[in-house]
N, C-alpha and C positions, 0 to 999 in steps of 0.2 A: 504494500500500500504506500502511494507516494501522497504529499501534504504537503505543501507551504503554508505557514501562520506569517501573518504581518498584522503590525499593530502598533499602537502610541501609547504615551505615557509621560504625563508631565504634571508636572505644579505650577501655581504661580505666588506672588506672595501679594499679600493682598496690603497687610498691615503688621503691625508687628505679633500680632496674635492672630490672626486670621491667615491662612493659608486656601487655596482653591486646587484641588485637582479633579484626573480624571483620567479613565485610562479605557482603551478601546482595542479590541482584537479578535482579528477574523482568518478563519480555516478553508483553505481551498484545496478540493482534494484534485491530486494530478492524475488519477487512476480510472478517469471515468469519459465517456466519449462529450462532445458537446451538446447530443438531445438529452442525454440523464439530464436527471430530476436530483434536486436535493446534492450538488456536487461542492456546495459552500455555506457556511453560513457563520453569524458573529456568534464567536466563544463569549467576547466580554464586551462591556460596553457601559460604564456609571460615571458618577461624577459629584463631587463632595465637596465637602470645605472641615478642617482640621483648626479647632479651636485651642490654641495652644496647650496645655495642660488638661487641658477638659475635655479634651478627645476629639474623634472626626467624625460626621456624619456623613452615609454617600446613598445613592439610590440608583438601581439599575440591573441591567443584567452582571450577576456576581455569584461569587462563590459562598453554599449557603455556609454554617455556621459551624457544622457537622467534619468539614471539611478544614476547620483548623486542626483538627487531629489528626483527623486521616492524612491529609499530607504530607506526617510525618512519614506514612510508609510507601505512601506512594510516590518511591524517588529510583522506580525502577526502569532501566535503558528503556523498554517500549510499553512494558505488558506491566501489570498491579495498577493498584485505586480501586478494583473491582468486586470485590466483597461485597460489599453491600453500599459501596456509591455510584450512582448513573447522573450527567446529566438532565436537569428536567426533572427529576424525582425530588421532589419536594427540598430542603435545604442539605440533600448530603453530596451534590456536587454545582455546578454551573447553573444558576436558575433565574428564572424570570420575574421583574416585580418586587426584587428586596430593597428596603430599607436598612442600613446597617451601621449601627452606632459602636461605638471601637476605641478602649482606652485604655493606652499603653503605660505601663509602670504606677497603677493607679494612683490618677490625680496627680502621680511626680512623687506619690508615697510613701512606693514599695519598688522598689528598683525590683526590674524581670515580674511583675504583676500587670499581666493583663487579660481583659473580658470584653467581650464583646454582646450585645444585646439586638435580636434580629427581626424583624416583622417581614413576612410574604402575602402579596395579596392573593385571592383567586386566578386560579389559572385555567381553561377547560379548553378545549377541541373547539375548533371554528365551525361546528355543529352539533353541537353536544345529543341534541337532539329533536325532534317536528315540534315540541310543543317550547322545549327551553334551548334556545341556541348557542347559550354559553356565553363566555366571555369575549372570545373570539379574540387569544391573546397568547393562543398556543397553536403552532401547527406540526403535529405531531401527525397526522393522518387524524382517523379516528379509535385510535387506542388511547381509550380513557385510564391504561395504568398510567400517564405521564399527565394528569390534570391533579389538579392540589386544589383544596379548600382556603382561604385564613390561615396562615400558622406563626408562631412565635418561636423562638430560637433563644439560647444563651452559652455561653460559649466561656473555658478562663482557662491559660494555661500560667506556667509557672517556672520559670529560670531560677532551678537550686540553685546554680554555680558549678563549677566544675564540668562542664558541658553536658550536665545533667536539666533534664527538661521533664515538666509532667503537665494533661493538660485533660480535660473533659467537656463535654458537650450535649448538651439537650434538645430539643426538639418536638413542638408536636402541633399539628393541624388537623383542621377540619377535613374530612372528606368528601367528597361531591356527590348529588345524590345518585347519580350513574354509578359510581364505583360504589355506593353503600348497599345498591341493589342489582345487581350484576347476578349476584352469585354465583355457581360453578365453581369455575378455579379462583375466581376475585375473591379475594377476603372482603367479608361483610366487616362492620363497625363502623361507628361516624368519625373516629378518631384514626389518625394514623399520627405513631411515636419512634422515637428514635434517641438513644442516648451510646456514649461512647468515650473512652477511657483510654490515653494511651501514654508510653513514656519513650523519651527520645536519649540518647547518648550522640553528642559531637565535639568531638576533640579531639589530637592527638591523629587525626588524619583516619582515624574511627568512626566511622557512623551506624551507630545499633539503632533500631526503633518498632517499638509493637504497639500494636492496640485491638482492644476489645469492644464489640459493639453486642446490642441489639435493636431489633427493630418489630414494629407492629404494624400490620396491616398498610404497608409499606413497599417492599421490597418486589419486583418483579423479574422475572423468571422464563425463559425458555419463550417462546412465538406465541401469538395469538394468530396468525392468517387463519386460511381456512385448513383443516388437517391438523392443526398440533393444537397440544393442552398444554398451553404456557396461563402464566398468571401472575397471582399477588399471591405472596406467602403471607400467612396467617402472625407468622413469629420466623427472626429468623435470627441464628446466636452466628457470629463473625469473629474473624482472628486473624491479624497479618503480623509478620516480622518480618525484616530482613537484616543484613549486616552486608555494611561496602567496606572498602579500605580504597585510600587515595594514595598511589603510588607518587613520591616526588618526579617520577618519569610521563607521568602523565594516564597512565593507564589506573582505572576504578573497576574492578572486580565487583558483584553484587551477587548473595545467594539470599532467598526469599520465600515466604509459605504463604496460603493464602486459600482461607475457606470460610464456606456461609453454609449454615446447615437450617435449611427448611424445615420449620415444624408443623406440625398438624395439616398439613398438606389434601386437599379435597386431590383423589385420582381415580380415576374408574369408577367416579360417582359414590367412593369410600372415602371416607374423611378421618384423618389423622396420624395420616403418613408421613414422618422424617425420612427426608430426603438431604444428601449434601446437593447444592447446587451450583458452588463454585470449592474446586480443589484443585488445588497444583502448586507445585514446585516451579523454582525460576533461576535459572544461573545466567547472567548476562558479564558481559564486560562494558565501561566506556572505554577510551583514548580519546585524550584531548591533544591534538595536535598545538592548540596556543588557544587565547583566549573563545575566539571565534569560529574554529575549524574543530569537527569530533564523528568519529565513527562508534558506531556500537555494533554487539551483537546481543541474541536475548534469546535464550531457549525457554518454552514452556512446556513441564511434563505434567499433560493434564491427569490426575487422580480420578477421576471420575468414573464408574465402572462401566465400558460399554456395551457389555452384555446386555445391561440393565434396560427394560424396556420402557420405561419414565422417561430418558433423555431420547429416547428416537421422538417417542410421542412430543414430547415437551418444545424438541426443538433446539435441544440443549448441546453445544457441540463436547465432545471425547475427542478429539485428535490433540497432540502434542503439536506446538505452532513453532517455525523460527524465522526470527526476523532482523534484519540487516539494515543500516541507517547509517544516514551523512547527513552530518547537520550544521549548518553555519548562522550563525546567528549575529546578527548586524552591529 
């Protein structure tokens, strides 16, 4: 798969307490002919103001809240971040609609204290449906697992010292009444939650980092077309590590784990099926040739048993994937 992202990023200074930013970035994928469909679209795109001491507010398409944690593990060459964050999916990765208040070292404090505070508005399919047409502020097709209700966020991590890091994250919104009454494989409830836990190590040319998640009536799962039984997991418990090392020569080795185990799972019109739905192992390398020039490589052995007749159904891929990259970055 080929990709170029371009994008901006800047401040300006307003006053001596006032600061303005804003930052914008868009993905084009190089892998696709010129009648496709869906071959580009903006990752990011907000824009805030930073009250000295008292934190910054921004609003826009952004990363929801959830994702202050998670990215501590997801710092893998091509492949991780996928446990249990998509984006579009409510605030655990890239999303539409947030509001996001953010205060570093609180109030100037607690040196390495900081929290974040998130609001997301409704999001629904550009036809939700004949009678209610939604917000018409997501274009997703019409798979209603990627429309959000209302939700609130809170987010705090924590700089011990010694390039020790610990940080947690909350989450939970409303869900739409399409997804409250779906049934089948969609998890029912009005609510959908998310909370997540993780600690970081960077120093010394070491970088260790894990986190544990769960989630409710949240997390989606293998296809919906016509033919496959993909869905909304009901509950689903999550787990990444990994560990790099940066070579003074420029080369970053990365070994990494990486599962989300589906609970109570509706299948074959039986309900309460554990299923893993994301398992694998990751060994990748970088090389950085200099600041701006890097190749990778990144093997992924998927765990997943493919015997199992859940993932043909589901949609759910079992092949081990390997992927090769050049990247220069401006």
């Amino acid at each position: 798969m080929g990709s170029m992202r371009i994008g901006f990023k800047g401040e300006t200074q307003i006053n001596d307490q006032l600061t303005g930013y804003g930052q914008w970035e868009y993905n084009v994928q190089a892998n696709t002919t010129e009648g496709e469909g869906a071959n580009s679209w903006t990752r990011l795109a907000f824009a805030g103001l930073k009250f000295g001491d008292y934190g910054s507010f921004d609003y826009g398409r952004n990363y929801g809240v959830l994702y202050d944690v998670e990215g501590w593990t997801d710092m893998l060459p091509e492949f991780g971040g996928d446990s249990y964050t998509y984006a579009d999916n409510y605030m655990t990765g890239r999303a539409n609609g947030v509001a996001t208040y953010r205060n570093t070292d609180f109030f100037g404090l607690v040196e390495g204290l900081n929290f974040a505070l998130q609001y997301q508005g409704k999001n629904e399919s550009q036809s939700a449906d004949d009678v209610n047409i939604g917000t018409n502020n997501r274009n997703n097709g019409d798979d209603i697992r990627y429309d959000n209700g209302d939700g609130f966020g809170i987010s705090t991590t924590y700089d011990i010292g010694m390039g020790f890091s610990a940080g947690a994250a909350y989450t939970t919104s409303d869900r739409t009444n399409e997804q409250v009454n779906a049934g089948g494989t969609i998890a029912g409830g009005d609510k959908a939650d998310a909370w997540t836990a993780g600690l970081k190590y960077d120093a010394n040319n070491i970088y260790l980092a894990t986190m544990y998640s769960e989630t409710r009536n949240m997390t989606p799962y293998g296809k919906t077309d016509a033919g496959y039984a993909g869905g909304v997991a009901n509950k689903t418990q999550n787990f990444e590590v990994t560990a790099q090392y940066q070579f003074d020569f420029g080369l970053r080795p990365a070994v990494s784990f990486l599962m989300s185990k589906g609970k109570d799972l509706t299948y074959n019109n039986v309900n309460g099926d554990d299923k893993d739905l994301v398992k694998y192992a990751d060994v990748g390398a970088t090389y950085y040739f200099n600041k701006n020039f890097s190749t990778y490589v990144d093997y992924k052995i998927n765990l997943l048993d493919d015997d199992d007749q859940f993932y043909k159904d589901a949609g759910i891929s079992t092949d081990d994937i390997v992927a090769l990259g050049l990247v220069y970055q401006f």
